[in-house]
C-alpha atoms as one frame of an Amber mdcrd trajectory, in Angstrom:
protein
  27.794  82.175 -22.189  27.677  79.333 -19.843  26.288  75.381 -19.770  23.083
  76.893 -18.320  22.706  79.249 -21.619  23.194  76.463 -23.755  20.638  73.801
 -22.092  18.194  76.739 -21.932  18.567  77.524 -25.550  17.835  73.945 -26.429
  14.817  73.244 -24.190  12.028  74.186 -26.566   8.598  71.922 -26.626   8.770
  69.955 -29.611   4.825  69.834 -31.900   2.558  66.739 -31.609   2.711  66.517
 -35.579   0.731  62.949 -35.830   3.557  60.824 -37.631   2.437  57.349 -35.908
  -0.350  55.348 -36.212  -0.282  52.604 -33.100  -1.635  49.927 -31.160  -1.135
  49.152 -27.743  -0.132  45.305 -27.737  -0.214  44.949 -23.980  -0.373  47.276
 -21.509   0.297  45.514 -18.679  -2.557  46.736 -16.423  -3.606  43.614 -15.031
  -5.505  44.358 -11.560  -3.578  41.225  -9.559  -0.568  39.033  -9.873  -3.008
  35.968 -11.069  -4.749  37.899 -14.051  -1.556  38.397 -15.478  -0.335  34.766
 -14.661  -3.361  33.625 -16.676  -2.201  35.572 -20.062   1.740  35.427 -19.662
   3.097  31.659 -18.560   6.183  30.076 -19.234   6.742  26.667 -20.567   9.878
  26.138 -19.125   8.827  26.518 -16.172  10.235  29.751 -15.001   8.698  31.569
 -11.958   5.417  33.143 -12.051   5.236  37.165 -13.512   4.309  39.785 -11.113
   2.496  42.956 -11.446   4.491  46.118  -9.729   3.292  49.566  -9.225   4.741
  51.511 -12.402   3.029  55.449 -12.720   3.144  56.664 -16.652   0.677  58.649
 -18.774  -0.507  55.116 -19.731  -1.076  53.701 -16.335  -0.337  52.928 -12.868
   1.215  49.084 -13.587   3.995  47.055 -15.078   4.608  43.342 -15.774   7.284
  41.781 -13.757   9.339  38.750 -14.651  11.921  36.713 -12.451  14.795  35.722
 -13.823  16.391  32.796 -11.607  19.767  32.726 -13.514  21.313  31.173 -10.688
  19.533  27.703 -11.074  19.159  28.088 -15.439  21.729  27.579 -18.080  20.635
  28.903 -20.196  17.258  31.694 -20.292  14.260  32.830 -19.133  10.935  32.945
 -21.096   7.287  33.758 -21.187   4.672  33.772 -23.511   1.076  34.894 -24.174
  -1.274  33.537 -26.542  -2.880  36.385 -29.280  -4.617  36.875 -32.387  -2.492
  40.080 -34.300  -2.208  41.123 -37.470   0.690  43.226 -37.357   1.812  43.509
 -41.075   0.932  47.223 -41.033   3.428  47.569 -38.039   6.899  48.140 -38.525
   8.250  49.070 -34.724   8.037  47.678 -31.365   8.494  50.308 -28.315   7.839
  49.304 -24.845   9.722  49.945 -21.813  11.991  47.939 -19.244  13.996  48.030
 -15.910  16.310  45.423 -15.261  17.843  45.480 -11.312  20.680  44.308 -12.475
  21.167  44.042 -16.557  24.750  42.765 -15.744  23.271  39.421 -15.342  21.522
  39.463 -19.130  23.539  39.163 -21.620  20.126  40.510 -24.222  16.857  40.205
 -24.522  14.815  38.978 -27.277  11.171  39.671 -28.497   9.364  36.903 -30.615
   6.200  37.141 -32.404   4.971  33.614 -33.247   3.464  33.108 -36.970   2.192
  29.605 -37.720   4.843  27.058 -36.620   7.336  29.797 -36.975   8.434  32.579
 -34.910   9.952  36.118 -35.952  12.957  37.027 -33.618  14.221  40.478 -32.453
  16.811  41.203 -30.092  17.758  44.139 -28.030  20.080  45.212 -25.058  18.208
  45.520 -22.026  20.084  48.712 -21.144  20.914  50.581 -17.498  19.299  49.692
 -14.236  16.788  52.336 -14.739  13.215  52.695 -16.880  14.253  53.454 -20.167
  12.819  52.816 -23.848  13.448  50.181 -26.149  12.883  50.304 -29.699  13.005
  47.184 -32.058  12.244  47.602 -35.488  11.467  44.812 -37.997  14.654  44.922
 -39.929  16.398  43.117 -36.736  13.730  40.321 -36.306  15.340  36.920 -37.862
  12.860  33.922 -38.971  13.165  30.708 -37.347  11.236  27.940 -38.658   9.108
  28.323 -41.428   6.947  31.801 -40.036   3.681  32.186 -41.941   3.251  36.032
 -42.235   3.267  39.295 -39.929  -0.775  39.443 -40.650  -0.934  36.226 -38.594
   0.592  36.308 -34.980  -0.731  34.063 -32.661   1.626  34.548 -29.350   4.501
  36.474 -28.351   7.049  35.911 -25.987   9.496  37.730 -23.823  12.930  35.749
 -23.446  15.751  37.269 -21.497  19.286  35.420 -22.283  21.622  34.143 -19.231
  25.121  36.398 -18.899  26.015  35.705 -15.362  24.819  33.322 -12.312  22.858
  36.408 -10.973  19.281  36.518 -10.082  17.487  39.427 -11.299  14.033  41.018
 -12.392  12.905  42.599 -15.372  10.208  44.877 -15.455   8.105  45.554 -18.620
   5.552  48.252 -19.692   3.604  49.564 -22.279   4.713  46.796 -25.653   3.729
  48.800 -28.779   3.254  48.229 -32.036   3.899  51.267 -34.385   3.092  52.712
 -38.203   5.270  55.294 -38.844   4.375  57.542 -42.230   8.523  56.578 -43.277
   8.816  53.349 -43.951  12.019  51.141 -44.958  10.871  47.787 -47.302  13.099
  45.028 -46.720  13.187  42.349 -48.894  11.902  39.156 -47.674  11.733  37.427
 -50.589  15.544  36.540 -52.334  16.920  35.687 -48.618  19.732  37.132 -49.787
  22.003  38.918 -47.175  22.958  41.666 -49.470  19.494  42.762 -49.405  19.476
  42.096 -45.719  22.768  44.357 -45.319  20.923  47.188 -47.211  18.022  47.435
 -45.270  19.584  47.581 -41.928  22.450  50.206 -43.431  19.448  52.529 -44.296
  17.776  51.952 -41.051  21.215  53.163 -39.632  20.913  56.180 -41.296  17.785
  56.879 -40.185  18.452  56.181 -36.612  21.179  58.381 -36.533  19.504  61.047
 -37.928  16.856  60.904 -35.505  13.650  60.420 -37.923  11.355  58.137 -36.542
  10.791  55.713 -38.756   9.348  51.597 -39.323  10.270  48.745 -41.462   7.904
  46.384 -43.312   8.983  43.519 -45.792   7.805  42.845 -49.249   5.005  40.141
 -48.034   3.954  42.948 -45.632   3.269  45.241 -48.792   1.800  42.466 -50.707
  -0.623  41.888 -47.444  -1.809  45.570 -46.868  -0.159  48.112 -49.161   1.095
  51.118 -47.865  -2.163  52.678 -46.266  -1.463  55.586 -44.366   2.239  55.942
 -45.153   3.973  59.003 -46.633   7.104  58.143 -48.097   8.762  54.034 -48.714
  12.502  53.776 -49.133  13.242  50.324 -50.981  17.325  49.759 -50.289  17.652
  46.661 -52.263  14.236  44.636 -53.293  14.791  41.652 -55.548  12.200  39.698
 -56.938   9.521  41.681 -56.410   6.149  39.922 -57.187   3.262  41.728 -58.848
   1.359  42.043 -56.221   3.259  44.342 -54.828   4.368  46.162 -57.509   0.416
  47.171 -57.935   0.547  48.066 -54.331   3.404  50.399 -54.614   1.766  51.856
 -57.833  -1.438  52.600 -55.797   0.499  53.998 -52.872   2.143  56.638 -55.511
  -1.153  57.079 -57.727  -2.717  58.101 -54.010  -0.091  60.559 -53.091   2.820
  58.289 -51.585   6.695  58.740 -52.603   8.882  56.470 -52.718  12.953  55.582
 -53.217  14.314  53.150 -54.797  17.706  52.084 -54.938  19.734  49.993 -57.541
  17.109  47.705 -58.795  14.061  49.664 -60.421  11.031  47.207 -62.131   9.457
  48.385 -65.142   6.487  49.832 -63.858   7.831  51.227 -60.969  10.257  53.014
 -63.799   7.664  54.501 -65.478   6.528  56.246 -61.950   9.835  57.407 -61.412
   9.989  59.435 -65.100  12.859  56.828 -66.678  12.123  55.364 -69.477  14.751
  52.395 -68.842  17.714  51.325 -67.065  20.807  49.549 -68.026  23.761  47.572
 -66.156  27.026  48.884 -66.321  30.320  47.972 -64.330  31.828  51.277 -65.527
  34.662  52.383 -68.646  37.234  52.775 -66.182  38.268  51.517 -62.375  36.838
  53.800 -59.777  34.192  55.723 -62.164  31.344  55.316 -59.816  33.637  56.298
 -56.528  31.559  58.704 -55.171  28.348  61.159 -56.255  28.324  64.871 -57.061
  25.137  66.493 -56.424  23.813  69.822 -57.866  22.000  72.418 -55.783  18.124
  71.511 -57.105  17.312  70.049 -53.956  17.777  72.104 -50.962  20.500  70.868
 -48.182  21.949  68.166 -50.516  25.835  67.386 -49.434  28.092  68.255 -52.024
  28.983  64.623 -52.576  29.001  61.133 -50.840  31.662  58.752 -50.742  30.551
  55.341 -52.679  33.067  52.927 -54.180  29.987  51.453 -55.913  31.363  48.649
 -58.294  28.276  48.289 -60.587  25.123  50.789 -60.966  21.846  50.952 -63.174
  21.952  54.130 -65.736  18.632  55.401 -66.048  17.401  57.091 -69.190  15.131
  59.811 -68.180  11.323  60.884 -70.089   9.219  63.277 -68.766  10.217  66.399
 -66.282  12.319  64.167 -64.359  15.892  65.500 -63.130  19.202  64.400 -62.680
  20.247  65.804 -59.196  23.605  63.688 -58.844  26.370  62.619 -61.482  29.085
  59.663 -60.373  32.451  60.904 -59.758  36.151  59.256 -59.712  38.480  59.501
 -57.216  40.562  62.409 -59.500  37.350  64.463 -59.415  35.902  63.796 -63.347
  32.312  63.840 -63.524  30.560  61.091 -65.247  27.489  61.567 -68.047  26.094
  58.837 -66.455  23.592  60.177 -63.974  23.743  58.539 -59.980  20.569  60.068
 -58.820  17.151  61.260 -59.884  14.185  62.727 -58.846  10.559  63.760 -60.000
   6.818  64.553 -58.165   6.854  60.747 -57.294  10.358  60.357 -55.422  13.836
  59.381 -56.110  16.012  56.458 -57.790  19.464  55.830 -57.619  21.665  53.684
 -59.533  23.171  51.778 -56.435  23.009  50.676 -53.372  23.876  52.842 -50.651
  27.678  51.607 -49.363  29.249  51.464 -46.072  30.962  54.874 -44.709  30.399
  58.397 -45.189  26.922  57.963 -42.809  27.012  61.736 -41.890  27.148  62.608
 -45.642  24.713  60.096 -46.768  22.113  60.596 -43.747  22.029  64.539 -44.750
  21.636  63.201 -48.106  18.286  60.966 -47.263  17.101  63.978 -45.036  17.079
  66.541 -47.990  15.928  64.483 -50.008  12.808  63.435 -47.341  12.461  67.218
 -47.326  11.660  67.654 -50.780   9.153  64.809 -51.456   7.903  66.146 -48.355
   7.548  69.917 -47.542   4.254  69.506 -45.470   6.386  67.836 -43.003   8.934
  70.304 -42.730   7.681  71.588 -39.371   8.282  67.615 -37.807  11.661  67.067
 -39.487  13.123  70.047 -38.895  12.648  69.316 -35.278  13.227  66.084 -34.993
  16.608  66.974 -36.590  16.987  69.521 -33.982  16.480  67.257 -31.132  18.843
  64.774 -32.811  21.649  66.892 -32.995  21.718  67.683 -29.215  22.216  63.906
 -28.819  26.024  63.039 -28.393  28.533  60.253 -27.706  25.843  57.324 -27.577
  24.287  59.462 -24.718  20.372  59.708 -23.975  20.145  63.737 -24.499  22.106
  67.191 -24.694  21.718  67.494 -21.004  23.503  64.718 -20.164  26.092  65.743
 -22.474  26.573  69.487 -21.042  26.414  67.611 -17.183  29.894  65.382 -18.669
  31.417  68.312 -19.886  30.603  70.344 -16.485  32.089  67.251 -14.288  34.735
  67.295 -16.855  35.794  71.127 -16.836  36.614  70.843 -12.758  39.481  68.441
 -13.366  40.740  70.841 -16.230  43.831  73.079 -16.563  42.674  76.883 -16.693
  43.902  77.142 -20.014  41.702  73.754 -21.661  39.067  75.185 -19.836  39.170
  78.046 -21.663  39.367  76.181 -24.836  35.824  74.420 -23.667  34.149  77.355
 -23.095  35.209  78.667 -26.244  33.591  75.561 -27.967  30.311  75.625 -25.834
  30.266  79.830 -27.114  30.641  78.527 -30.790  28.239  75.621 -30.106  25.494
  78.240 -29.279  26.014  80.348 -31.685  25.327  77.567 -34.469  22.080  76.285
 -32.260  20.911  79.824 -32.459  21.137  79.848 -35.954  20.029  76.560 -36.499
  16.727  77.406 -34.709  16.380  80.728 -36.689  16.540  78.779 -40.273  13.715
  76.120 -38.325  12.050  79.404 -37.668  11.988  80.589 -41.054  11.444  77.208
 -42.918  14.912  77.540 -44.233  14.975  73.546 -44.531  18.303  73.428 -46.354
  20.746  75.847 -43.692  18.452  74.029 -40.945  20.460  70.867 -42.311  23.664
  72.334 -42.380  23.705  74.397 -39.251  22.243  71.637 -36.825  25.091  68.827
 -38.343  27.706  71.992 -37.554  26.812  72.530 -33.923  26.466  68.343 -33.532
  29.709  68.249 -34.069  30.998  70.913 -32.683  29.206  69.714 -29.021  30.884
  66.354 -30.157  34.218  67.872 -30.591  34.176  69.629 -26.964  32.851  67.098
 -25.298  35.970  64.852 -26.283  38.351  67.770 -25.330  36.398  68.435 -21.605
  37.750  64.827 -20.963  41.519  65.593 -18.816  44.160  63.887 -19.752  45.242
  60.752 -17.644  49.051  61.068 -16.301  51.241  57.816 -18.523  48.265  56.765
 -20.921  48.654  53.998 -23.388  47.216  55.649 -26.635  47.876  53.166 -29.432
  46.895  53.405 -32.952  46.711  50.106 -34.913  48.619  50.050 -38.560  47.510
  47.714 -40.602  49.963  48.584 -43.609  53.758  47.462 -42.649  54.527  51.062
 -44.980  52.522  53.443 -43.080  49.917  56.050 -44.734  50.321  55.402 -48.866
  52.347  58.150 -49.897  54.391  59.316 -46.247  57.015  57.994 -44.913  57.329
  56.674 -41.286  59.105  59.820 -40.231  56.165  62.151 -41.655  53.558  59.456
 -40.182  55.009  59.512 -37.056  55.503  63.386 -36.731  51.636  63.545 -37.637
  50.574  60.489 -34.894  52.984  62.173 -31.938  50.901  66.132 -33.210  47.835
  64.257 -32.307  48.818  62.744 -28.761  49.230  59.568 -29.928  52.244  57.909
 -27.655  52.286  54.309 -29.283  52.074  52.693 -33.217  51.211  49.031 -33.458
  52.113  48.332 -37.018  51.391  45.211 -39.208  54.826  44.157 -40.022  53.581
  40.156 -41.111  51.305  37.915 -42.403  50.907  34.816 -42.309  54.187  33.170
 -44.295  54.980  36.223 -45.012  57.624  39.509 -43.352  58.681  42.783 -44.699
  61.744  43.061 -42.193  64.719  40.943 -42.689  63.286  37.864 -40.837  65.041
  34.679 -39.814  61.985  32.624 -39.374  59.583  34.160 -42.333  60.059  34.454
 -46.175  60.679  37.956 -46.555  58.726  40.289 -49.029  60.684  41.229 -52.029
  59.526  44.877 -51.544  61.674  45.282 -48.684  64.898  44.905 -50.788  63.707
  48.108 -52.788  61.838  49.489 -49.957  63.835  48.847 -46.760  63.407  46.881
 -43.478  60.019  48.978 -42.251  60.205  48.090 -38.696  63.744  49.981 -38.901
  62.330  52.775 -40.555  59.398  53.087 -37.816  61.343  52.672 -35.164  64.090
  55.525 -36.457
């Protein structure tokens, strides 16, 4: 087996399964530099756009914007003047080239709404053509926005980094209506709500589903025409308006999630007959959730720490398809997750960490409100787990690891190719389960060979001759339960030369200090920058 094996195994045509509904917002195909300088101006005076040859599948032109950084504080901007209603929308893909990004410290794209404006940012990447995604969970309001259904200009504003002139070059500015939808709440302002939506829109990204986000008002404004499944992360105050809207979207053939909160009606959709609050009998009941095997390529569990959850009581054929667990491994009563024809409720929020877990988790569970889109996930999730290391594709990936292997020892190389051989081998089987609708091993296999490409990519990388590699502490007594001399062994195993531990705070020592009150766990548990350092 070889890097060419491996990138040929992986180069298969992925289906044109219709799972966007879009609207090109400006294509950028103005026929001189004047028709464009008539739709996009700037009023700060920035220099005039530019139209530059640009050959896609779309067309044969791009919009081109100057930024003059060397005379500006501060930014460049331009706007154009529309009429959109773009609450169905929930992404915005278009496609730039900056000459020299170095000089921008982001971009931002703003949708004006009344006397308000909706603001998203994004990084304008490498000096090369590349797409951008920006989804509505990033956009912030400023001023007092009147609605998505009512955008009356946009603007492109590109923020100052460095006193270097530069141009940007924009195509193609999409708006997009995926059939997976996130619903952030707009209405509560509150940040935990705020915090939930973006976490599941991390999930999502990294699992490589393409999906949008709409807010509450959004719903209220046009329902959820044309989408397949809505994931609601943390929706307070939800008005009745849209509460009919999601009831219409379900009675029509939508699913839906909901997480933590769950309205009456929306209950009674979901097969529970009502919910109650509990903080839990003991510390650490709700630590993490169990699931059974009713739902093909669930995780065995994911890691929560949740501190309060809803119990549901269940009516009807609905199931209980995850239990909470403590840290000791005793399984609640209280159920953590259900599930029924309509979709899924769980009793909290999801939490920070465990994202691998918790993404499989949201992709089974996709996959069983959703079989007729087995055939699109399954790929997508095949695609996704060539992707490695924050890089664009697997053939990037296997090109590192080839530049890599040539500065290798013979034996590490050895130990690479082993890892590309066992890399295939999970790909190959991985495609066979895709091949066989086998939706559940598909899950499994692809996250196995993603991380096995991740784990010899690292090791392709040669070591560097004296390297500082430093691992932060942030406990003056180590790992709970080792002592430094077993901590240490472990860190030196791993190729770890240096330990920075946390041996203060502030007003506060756990050696014998002359300047700092000393902690009076260090008379029972010993100076702990001697015991490191021995």
């Amino acid at each position: 087996m070889n890097i060419i094996g491996l990138l040929t195994l992986f180069m298969f045509s992925f289906s044109s399964i219709n799972t966007t509904d879009k609207i090109i917002i400006d294509p950028f195909e103005y026929a001189k530099d004047s028709f464009a300088q008539e739709m996009w101006n700037s009023p700060a005076r920035c220099l005039p756009v530019r139209i530059i040859p640009h050959e896609t599948s779309k067309g044969k032109r791009a919009l081109q914007m100057k930024c003059d950084f060397s005379q500006r504080q501060e930014r460049c901007y331009w706007d154009k003047e529309v009429s959109l209603d773009l609450s169905k929308y929930g992404t915005f893909i278009f496609e730039i080239y900056a000459e020299n990004p170095q000089a921008i410290n982001s971009g931002t794209l703003y949708f004006q709404s009344g006397d308000g404006w909706y603001s998203g940012a994004f990084p304008v990447g490498s000096a090369k053509w590349h797409k951008v995604t920006v989804r509505k969970s990033v956009f912030r309001s400023e001023g007092s926005p009147t609605g998505w259904n009512n955008i009356n200009k946009i603007r492109l504003s590109f923020w100052k980094a460095s006193d270097i002139d530069t141009n940007v070059s924009i195509d193609n500015l999409e708006a997009v209506s995926d059939k997976i939808v996130i619903v952030m709440n707009d209405k509560s302002q509150s940040d935990s709500a705020r915090r939930s939506a973006d976490l599941m829109a991390n999930v999502l990204e990294r699992s490589g589903m393409d999906f949008g986000v709409l807010t509450d008002t959004d719903v209220e404004v046009r329902g959820l025409s044309d989408i397949k499944l809505a994931i609601f992360p943390y929706n307070p105050n939800m008005s009745d308006i849209e509460i009919d809207a999601i009831i219409r979207f379900v009675n029509s053939g939508g699913k839906i999630m909901f997480f933590y909160l769950l309205p009456d009606k929306i209950a009674d959709l979901l097969g529970i007959e009502s919910g109650s609050w509990s903080k839990g009998d003991y510390e650490n009941e709700f630590y993490s959730v169990r699931f059974d095997s009713n739902v093909d390529g669930l995780p065995d569990t994911i890691n929560q720490g949740s501190w309060n959850v809803t119990i549901p009581k269940l009516k009807g054929d609905t199931k209980i398809i995850g239990r909470w667990v403590d840290p000791k491994g005793k399984i609640s009563e209280k159920p953590a997750m259900t599930i029924n024809k309509n979709g899924v409720f769980m009793g909290h929020v999801l939490t920070q960490g465990d994202l691998a877990n918790k993404g499989q988790m949201i992709l089974a569970l996709i996959g069983e409100l959703l079989p007729d889109m087995h055939s699109y996930l399954s790929e997508a999730i095949l695609q996704n787990s060539g992707k490695i290391a924050g890089l664009e594709d697997m053939k990037e990936a296997l090109s590192m690891i080839e530049s890599n292997m040539e500065m290798l020892s013979k034996d590490r190389k050895k130990e690479v190719k082993k890892g590309l051989e066992e890399a295939e081998k999970l790909f190959e089987k991985a495609k066979n389960a895709q091949k066989k609708d086998h939706y559940g091993d598909l899950l499994n296999l692809s996250r196995q060979a993603s991380e096995k490409l991740q784990e010899v990519f690292i090791s392709s990388f040669p070591s560097k001759k004296d390297e500082f590699r430093a691992l932060w502490c942030h406990s003056a007594f180590g790992l709970s339960g080792w002592t430094w001399d077993k901590a240490i062994e472990n860190v030196k195993k791993n190729n770890f030369n240096t330990v920075v531990p946390n041996m203060l705070w502030g007003g506060l020592a756990y050696y014998p200090s002359d300047v700092l009150p000393v902690d009076p766990s260090v008379e029972k548990s010993g100076d702990q920058i001697a015991l490191c350092l021995n």
